[in-house]
FIROKE-358221 format. One record per residue (C-alpha): residue in one letter; z, x, y. Coordinates in steps of 0.5 Angstrom, whole numbers, padded with zeros to 4 digits, always signed. Layout:
AZXY...
//
This chain:
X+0223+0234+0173X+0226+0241+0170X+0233+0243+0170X+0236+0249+0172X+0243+0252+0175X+0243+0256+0182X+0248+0260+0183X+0251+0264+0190X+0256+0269+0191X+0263+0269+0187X+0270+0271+0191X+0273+0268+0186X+0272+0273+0181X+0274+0281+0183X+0269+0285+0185X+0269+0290+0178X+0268+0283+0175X+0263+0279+0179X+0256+0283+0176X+0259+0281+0169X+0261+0275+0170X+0254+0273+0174X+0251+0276+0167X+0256+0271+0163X+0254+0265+0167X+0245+0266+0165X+0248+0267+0158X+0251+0260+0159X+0245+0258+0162X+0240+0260+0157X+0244+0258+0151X+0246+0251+0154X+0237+0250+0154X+0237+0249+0161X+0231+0251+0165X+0231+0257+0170X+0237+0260+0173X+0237+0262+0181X+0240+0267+0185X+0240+0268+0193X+0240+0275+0196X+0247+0274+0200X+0249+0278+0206X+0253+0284+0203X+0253+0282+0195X+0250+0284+0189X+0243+0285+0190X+0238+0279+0187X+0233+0283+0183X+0237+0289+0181X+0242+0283+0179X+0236+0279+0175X+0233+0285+0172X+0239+0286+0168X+0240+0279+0167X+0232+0279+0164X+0235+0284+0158X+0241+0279+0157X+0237+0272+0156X+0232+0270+0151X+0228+0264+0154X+0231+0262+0161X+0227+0263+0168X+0230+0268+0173X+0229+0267+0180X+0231+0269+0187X+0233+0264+0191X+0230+0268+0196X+0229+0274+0198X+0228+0275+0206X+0222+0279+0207X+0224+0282+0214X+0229+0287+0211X+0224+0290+0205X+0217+0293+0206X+0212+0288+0202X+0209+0294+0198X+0216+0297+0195X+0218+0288+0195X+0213+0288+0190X+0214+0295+0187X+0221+0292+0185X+0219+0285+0183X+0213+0288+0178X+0219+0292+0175X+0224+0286+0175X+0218+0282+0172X+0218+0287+0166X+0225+0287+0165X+0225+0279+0164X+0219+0279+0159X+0216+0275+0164X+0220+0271+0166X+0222+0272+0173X+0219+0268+0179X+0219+0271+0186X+0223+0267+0191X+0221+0270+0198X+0222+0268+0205X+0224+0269+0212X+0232+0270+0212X+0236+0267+0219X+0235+0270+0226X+0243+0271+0226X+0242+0275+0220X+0236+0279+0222X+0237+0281+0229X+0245+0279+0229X+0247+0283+0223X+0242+0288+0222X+0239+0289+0229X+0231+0287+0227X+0226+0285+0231X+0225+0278+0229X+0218+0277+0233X+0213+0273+0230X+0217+0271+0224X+0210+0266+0222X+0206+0271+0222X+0209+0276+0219X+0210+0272+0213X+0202+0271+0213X+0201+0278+0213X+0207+0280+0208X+0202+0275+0204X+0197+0280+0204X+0200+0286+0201X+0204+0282+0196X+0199+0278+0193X+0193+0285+0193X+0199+0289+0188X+0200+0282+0185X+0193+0283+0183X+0194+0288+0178X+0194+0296+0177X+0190+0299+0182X+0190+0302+0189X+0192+0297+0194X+0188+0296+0201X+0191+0292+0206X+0190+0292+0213X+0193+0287+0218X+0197+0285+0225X+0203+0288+0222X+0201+0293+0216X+0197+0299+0213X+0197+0300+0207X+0193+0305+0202X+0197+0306+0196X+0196+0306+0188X+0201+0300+0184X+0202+0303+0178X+0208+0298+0174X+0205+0294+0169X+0198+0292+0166X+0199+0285+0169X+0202+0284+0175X+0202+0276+0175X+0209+0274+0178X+0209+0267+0182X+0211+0267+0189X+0215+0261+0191X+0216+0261+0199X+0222+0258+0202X+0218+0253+0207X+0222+0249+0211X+0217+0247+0218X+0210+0245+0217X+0206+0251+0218X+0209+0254+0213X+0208+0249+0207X+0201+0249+0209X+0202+0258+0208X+0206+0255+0201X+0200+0251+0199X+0195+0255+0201X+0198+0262+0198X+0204+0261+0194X+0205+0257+0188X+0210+0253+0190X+0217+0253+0195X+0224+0253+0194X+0228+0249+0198X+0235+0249+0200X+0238+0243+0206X+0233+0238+0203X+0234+0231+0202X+0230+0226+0199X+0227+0224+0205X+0225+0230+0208X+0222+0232+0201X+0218+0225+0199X+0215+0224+0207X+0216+0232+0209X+0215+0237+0205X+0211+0235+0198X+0206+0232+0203X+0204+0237+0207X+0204+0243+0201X+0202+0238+0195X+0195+0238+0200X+0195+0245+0203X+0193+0246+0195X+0189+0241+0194X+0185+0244+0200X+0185+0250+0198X+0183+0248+0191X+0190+0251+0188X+0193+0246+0182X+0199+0243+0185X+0205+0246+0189X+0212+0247+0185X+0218+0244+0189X+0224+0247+0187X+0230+0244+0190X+0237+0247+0191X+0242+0241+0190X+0249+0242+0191X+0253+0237+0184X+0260+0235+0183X+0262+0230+0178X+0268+0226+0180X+0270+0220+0181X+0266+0215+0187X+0272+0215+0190X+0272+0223+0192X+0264+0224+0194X+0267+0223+0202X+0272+0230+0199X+0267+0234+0195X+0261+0233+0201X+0266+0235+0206X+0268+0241+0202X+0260+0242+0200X+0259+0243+0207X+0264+0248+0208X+0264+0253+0203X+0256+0252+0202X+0255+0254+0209X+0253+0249+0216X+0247+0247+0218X+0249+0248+0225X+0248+0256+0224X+0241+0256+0222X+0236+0252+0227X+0230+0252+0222X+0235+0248+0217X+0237+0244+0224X+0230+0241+0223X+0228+0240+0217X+0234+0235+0216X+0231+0231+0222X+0226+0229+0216X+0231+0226+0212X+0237+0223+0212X+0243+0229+0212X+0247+0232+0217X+0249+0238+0213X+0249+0240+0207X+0254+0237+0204X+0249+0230+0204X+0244+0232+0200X+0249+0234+0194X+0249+0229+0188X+0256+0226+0187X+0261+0222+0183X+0261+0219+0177X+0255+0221+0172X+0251+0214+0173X+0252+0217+0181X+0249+0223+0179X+0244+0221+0175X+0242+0216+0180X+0241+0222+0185X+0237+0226+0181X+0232+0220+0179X+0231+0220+0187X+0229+0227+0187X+0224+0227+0182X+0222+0221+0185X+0221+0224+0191X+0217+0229+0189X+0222+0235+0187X+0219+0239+0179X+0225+0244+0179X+0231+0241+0179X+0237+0248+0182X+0242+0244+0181X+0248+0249+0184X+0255+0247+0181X+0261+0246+0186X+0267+0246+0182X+0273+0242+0186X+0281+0241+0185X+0286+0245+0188X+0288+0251+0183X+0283+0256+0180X+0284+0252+0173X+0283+0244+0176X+0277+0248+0179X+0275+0251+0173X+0274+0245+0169X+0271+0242+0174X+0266+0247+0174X+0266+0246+0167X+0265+0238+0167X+0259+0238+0172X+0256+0243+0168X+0257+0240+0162X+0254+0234+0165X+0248+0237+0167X+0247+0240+0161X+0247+0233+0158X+0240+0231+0162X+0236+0236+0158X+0231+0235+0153X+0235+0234+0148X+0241+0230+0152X+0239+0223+0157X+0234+0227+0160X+0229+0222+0158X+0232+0218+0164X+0230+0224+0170X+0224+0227+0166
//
């Protein structure tokens, strides 16, 4: 199991100071030798891309991806153009997290339709995979686009698609046309008995080697006697479950209420314990999203520090042999 870091929107740091800081942060994360580094499109922060693009010049080795872009407010054609362009700027090293956002963002935030949310994700497919194919004219005409028009980015537009798939129909789209999935709200459960199986054999079907699980885990090292505090706080600050009916559902898979449930915390062989039961579930890259505890801005300061130092411990060159 890879190791990576996902991190959010940060209010902490002030608005002139938080693109920089984020450029800080995959520095960080590059030289530490973690894996990847994961960034979500948040309603009314940095964008994603434009924010991973800069990031592709100021890193060496570490993956860059997005955790994940919605694809209801972009036209697939110009979502590639975009993600071919970050792909150059990351030397290759950008994976393309993508999938369906919220109905309460979608209709209640923007005032966009959100019909037929499934089948706009196969046909969205379509048209990211065709520019995905190299440079060239791109011919798509489906249910929900036409599209005639020339991609002129790169000579190779190879980018990995990982599609946030939380029902079954679509992991069976993530294991047919995807290379993986990226996942958020998932325990051990939900992922060993709901989603590696249904993804692991979409692929198989369709003669594709098999599927990425990305999961995005919440971690705080503290002390055993804190996990009840550092869960509740995880459920508040990382958003409830109850505002998003899709991740409602895939909890019933597992064994979580929130989000809070699925986070690894406690002390490091807590921790550590957790993690092993994520790789053994099935999980191949780790998105660990560090929640940093303490009740002033320098104790959480040094427990953003500690955790991520921790972290930094299971990589190849640390104990990792324990959770690889």
């Amino acid at each position: 199991m890879r190791i990576g870091l996902m991190v959010g929107s940060d209010k902490v740091r002030s608005r002139a100071d938080r693109l920089a800081g984020l450029l800080d942060d995959g520095r960080a994360a590059d030289a530490a030798g973690f894996s990847s580094f994961w960034f979500p499109q948040v309603p009314g922060y940095l964008d994603a891309m434009t924010a991973i693009a800069l990031l592709g010049q100021t890193t060496a080795r570490i993956e860059l991806g997005t955790a994940v872009v919605p694809i209801q407010t972009r036209h697939p054609l110009i979502l590639a153009q975009q993600a071919l362009t970050t792909n150059l700027a990351c030397g290759g090293r950008f994976a393309l997290g993508m999938g369906l956002s919220h109905d309460w963002i979608i209709q209640g935030q923007l005032g966009i339709a959100n019909d037929r949310p499934v089948s706009l994700v196969r046909n969205y497919l379509d048209v990211v995979r065709a520019a995905f194919a190299g440079p060239g004219a791109v011919d798509v005409d489906n249910e929900a686009f036409r599209v005639h028009s020339p991609v002129d980015v790169a000579d190779s537009g190879t980018v990995p698609v990982l599609l946030a798939a939380l029902g079954p129909t679509m992991l069976r789209i993530a294991g047919e046309r995807a290379q993986g999935t990226i996942l958020w709200m998932a325990d051990e459960r939900a992922i060993g008995e709901h989603v590696v199986p249904r993804i692991t054999a979409a692929a198989e079907q369709a003669g594709r080697p098999a599927p990425r699980i990305v999961a995005g885990v919440p971690v705080a090292l503290c002390s055993n006697g804190e996990v009840g505090a550092a869960r509740a706080h995880a459920s508040e600050v990382l958003g409830h479950a109850h505002y998003s009916p899709n991740y409602v559902k895939l909890l019933e898979h597992g064994d979580a209420d929130d989000v809070g449930d699925t986070m690894a915390a406690g002390d490091e062989s807590a921790i550590l314990e957790r993690l092993q039961r994520y790789r053994d579930a099935g999980v191949t890259d780790l998105a660990a999203r560090v929640v940093p505890l303490g009740e002033d801005a320098e104790s959480r300061a040094e427990s953003r520090r500690r955790t991520q130092d921790f972290l930094a411990s299971l990589l190849p060159d640390g104990v990792n042999k324990a959770v690889s």
